[in-house]
FIKOLBA-922310 format. One line per field, with one value per residue: residue in one letter; x, y, z of N, C-alpha, C in turn. Coordinates in steps of 0.2 Angstrom, whole numbers. Atoms other than C-alpha are relative to their C-alpha. Last residue first. Example, Ala and Ser with C-alpha at 12.3 -4.5 7.8 and 13.67 -1.06 7.14 Angstrom:
BEGIN
r: S; A
n_x: -4; 4
n_y: -6; -6
n_z: -1; 0
ca_x: 68; 62
ca_y: -5; -22
ca_z: 36; 39
c_x: -4; 4
c_y: 5; 6
c_z: 3; 0
//
This chain:
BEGIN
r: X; X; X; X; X; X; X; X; X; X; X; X; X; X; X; X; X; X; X; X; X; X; X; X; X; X; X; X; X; X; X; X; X; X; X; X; X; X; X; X; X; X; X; X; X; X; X; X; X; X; X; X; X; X; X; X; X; X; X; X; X; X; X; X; X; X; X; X; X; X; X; X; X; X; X; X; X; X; X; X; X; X; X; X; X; X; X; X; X; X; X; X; X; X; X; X; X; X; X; X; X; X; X; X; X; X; X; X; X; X; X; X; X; X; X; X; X; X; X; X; X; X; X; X; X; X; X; X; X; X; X; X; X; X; X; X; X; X; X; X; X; X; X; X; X; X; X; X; X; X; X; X; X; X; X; X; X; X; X; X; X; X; X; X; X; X; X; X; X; X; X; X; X; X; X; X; X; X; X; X; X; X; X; X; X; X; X; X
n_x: 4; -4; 1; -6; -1; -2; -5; -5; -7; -4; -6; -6; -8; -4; -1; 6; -2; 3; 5; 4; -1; 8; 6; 8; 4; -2; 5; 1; 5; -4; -2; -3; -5; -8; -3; -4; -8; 0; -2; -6; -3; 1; -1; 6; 4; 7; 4; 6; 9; 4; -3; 0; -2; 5; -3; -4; 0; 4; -3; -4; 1; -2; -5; -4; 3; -7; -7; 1; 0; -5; -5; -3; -6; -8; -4; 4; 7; -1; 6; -3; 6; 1; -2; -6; -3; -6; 4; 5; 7; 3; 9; 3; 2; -4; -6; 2; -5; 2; -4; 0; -3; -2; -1; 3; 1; 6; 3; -5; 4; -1; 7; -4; 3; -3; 0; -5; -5; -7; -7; -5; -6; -4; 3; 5; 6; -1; 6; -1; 4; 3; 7; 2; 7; 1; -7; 1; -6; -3; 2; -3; -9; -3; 2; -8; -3; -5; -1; 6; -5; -4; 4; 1; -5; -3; 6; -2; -7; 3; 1; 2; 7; 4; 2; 3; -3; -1; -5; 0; -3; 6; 5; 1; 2; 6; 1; 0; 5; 5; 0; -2; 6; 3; 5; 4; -1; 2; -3; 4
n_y: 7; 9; -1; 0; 0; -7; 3; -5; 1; -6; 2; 0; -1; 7; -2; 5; 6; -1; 4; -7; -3; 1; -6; 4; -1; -5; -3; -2; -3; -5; -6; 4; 4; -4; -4; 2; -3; -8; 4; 0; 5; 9; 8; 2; 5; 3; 4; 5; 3; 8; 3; 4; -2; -4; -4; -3; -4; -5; -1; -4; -6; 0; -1; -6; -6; 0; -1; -10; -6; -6; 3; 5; -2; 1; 10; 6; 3; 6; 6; 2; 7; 5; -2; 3; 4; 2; 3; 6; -4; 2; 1; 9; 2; -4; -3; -6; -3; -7; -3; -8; -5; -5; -3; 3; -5; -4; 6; 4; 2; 8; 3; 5; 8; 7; 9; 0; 0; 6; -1; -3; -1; -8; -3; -3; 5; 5; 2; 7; 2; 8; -1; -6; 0; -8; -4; -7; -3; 4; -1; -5; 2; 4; -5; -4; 3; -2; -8; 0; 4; -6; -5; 1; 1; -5; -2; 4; -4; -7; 0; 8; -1; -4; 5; -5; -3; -8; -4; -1; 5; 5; -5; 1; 8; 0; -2; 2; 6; -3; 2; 7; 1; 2; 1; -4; -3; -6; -6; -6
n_z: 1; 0; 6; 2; 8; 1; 8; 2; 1; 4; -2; 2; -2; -3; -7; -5; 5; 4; 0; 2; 8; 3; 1; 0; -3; -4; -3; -7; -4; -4; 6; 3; -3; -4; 6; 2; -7; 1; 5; -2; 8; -1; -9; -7; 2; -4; 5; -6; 0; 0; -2; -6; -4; -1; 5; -3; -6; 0; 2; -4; 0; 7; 0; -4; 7; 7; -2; -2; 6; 0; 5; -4; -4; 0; 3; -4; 0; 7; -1; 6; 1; 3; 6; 1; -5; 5; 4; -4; -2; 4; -2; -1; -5; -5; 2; -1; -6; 0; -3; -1; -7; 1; -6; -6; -5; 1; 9; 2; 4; -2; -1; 2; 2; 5; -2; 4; 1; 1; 6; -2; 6; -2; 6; -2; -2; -8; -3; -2; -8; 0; -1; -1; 0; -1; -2; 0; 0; -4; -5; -1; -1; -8; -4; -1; -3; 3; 3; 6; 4; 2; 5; 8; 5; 2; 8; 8; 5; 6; 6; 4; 2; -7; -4; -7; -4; 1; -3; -8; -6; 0; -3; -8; -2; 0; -6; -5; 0; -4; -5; 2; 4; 7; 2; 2; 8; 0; 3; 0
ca_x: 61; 76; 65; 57; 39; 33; 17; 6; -10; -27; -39; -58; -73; -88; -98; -107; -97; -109; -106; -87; -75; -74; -55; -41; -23; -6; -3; 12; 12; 28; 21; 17; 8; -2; -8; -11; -21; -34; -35; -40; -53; -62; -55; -60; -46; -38; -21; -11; 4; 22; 35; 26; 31; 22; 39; 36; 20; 26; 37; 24; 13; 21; 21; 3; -2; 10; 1; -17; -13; -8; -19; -33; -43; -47; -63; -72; -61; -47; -49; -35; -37; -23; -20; -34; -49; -54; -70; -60; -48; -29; -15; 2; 4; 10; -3; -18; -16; -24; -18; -29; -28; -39; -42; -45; -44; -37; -23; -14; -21; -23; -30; -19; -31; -21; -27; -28; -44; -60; -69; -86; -102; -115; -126; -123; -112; -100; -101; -84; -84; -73; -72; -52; -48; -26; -16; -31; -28; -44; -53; -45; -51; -69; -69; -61; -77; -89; -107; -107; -90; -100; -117; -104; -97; -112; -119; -103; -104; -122; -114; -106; -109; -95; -83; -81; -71; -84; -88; -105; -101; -107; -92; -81; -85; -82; -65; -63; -71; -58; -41; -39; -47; -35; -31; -12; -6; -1; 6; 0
ca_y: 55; 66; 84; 77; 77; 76; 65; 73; 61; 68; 55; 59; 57; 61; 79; 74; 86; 101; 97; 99; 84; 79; 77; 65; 72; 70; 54; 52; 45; 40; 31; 14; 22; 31; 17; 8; 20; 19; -2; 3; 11; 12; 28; 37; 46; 61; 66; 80; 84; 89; 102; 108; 118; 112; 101; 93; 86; 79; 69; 62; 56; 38; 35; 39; 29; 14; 14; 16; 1; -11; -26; -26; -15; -18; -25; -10; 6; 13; 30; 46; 58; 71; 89; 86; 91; 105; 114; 120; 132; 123; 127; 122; 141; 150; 144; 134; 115; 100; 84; 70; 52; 40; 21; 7; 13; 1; -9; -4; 13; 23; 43; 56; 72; 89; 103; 124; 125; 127; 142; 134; 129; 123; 106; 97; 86; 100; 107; 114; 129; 138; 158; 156; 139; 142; 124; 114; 99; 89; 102; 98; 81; 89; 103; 89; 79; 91; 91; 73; 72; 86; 73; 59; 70; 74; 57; 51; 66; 60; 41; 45; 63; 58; 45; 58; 49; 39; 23; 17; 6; 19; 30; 16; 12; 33; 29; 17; 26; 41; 35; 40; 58; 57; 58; 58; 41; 35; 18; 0
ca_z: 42; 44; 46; 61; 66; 85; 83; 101; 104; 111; 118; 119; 127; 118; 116; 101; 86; 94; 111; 108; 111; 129; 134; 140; 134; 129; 125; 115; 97; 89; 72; 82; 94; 83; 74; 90; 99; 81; 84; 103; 97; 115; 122; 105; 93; 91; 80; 87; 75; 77; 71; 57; 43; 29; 24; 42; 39; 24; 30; 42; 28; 24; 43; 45; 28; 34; 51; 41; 30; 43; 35; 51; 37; 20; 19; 31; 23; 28; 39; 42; 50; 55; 63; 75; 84; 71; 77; 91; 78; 78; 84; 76; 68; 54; 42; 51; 50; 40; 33; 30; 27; 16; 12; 2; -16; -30; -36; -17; -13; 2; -5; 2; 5; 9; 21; 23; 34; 27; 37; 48; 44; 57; 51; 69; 63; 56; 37; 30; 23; 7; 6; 3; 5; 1; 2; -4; -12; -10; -20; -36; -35; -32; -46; -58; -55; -57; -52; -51; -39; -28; -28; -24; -10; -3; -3; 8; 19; 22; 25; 39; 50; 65; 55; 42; 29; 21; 16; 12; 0; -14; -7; -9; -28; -30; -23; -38; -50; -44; -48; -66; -61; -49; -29; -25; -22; -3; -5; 0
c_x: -1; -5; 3; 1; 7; 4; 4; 6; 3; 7; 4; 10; 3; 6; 2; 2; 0; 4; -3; -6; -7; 2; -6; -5; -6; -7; 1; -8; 1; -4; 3; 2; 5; 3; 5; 4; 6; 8; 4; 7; 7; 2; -1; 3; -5; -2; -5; -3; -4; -7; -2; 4; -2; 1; -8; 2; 3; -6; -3; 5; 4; -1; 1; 9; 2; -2; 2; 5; -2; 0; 6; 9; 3; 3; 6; 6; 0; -7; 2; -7; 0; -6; -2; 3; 8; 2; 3; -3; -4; -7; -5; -8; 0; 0; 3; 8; -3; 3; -3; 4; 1; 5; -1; 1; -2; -2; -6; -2; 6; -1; 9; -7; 7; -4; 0; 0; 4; 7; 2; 7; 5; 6; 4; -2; -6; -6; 1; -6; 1; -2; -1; -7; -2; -10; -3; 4; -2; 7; 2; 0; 4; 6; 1; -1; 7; 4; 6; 1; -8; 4; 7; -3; 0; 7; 3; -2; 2; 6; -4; -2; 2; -7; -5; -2; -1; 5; 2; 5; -4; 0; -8; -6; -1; -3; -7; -1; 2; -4; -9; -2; 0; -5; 0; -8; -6; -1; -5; 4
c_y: -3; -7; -5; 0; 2; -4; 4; -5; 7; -1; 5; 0; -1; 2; -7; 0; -6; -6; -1; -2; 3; 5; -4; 6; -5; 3; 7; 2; 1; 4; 7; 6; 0; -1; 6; 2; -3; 1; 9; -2; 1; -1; -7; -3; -3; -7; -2; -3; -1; 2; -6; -4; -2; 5; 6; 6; 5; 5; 6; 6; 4; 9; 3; 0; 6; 6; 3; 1; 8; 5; 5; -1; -8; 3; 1; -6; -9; -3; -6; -8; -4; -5; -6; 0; -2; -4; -6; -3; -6; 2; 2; 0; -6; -2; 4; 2; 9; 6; 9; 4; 7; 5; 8; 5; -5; 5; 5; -6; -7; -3; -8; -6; -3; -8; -2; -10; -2; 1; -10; 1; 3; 1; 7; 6; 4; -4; -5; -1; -8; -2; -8; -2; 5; 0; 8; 4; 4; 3; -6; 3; 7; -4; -5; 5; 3; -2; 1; 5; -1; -3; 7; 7; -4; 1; 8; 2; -5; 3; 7; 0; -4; 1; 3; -6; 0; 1; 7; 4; 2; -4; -4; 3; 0; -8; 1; 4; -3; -4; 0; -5; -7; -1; 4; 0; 9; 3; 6; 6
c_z: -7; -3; -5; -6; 0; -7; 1; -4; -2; -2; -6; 0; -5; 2; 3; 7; 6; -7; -8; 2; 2; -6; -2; 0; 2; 4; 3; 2; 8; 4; 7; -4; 0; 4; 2; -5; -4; 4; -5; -7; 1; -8; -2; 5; 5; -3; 7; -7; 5; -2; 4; 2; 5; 6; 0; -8; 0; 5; -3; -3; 3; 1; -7; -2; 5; -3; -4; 5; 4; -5; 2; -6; 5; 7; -1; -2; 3; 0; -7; 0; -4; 1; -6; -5; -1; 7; -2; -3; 5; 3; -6; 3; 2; 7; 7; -2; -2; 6; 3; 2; -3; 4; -2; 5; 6; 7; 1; -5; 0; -7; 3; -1; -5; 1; -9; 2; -7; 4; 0; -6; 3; -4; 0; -6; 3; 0; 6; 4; -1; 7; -1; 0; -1; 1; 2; 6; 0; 2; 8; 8; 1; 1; 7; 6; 0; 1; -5; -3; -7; -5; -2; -3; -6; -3; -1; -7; -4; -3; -2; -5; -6; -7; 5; 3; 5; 6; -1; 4; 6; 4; -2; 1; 8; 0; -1; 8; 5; -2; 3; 4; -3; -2; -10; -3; 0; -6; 2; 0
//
């Protein structure tokens, strides 16, 4: 498995997932799924291009509770190895490591249902870290649940430290939460 730039070459098979059901957003699920076919209907260059986006001006981002807030600046990797099984994200605030409240974490990253247990979202954080660091970041937080313990190991396994126990927002469902710190090196 590899990390490939997202493509109009690539993109039947991501659009196979997204009919599956699979969707990035592990909080609003299959609506962020239909809303990403019906934006890859509208105009499928418009939504690959939109995956690399280094400058959002006037772009939003829709929370689970329907509420919109500024894009950050953020990079999609698709997971591929013959075909699409996964995704990881990159997202950050220029000049900065923090990050607006809406935004739990610099990275996310998800593999889909029949592809995981295979180490592809270890291999898809360490593959990213490097580019992390070419963004100007010196580490990352990555979030995860208390009970995915298959989540703790990913980052674990990529230099993770605990740094927190919180409650996420009420308005993306006011769960616990576990706050890793990734420090990023410019070596890796």
């Amino acid at each position: 498995m590899h990390l490939v730039w997202p493509s109009a070459e690539r993109l039947p098979s991501y659009v196979a997932a997204l009919q599956q059901g699979r969707s990035a957003d592990n909080i609003r699920g299959v609506a962020a799924a239909e809303e990403e076919l019906l934006e890859i209907s509208a105009d499928p260059a418009v939504f690959i291009a939109g995956l690399v986006d280094r400058n959002p001006v006037e772009r939003v981002v829709t929370l689970a509770d329907g509420s919109k807030v500024p894009r950050l600046p953020s990079c999609r990797r698709w997971l591929w190895d013959g075909e699409f099984c996964g995704v990881i994200g990159l997202r950050w605030q220029a000049g900065t490591h923090e990050l607006p409240p809406h935004c739990l974490g610099h990275i996310g990253y998800s593999v889909v249902p029949w592809k995981k247990r295979q180490g592809y979202a270890t291999s898809a954080l360490r593959q990213l870290l490097p580019e992390v660091h070419a963004e100007g970041l010196q580490y990352v937080e990555v979030t995860t649940d208390p009970d995915n313990l298959a989540s703790q190991h990913v980052i674990l396994s990529n230099g993770g430290v605990l740094v927190e126990q919180f409650h996420r927002p009420a308005e993306m469902g006011g769960t616990p939460g576990l706050r890793y710190r990734i420090n990023v090196r410019a070596d890796i």
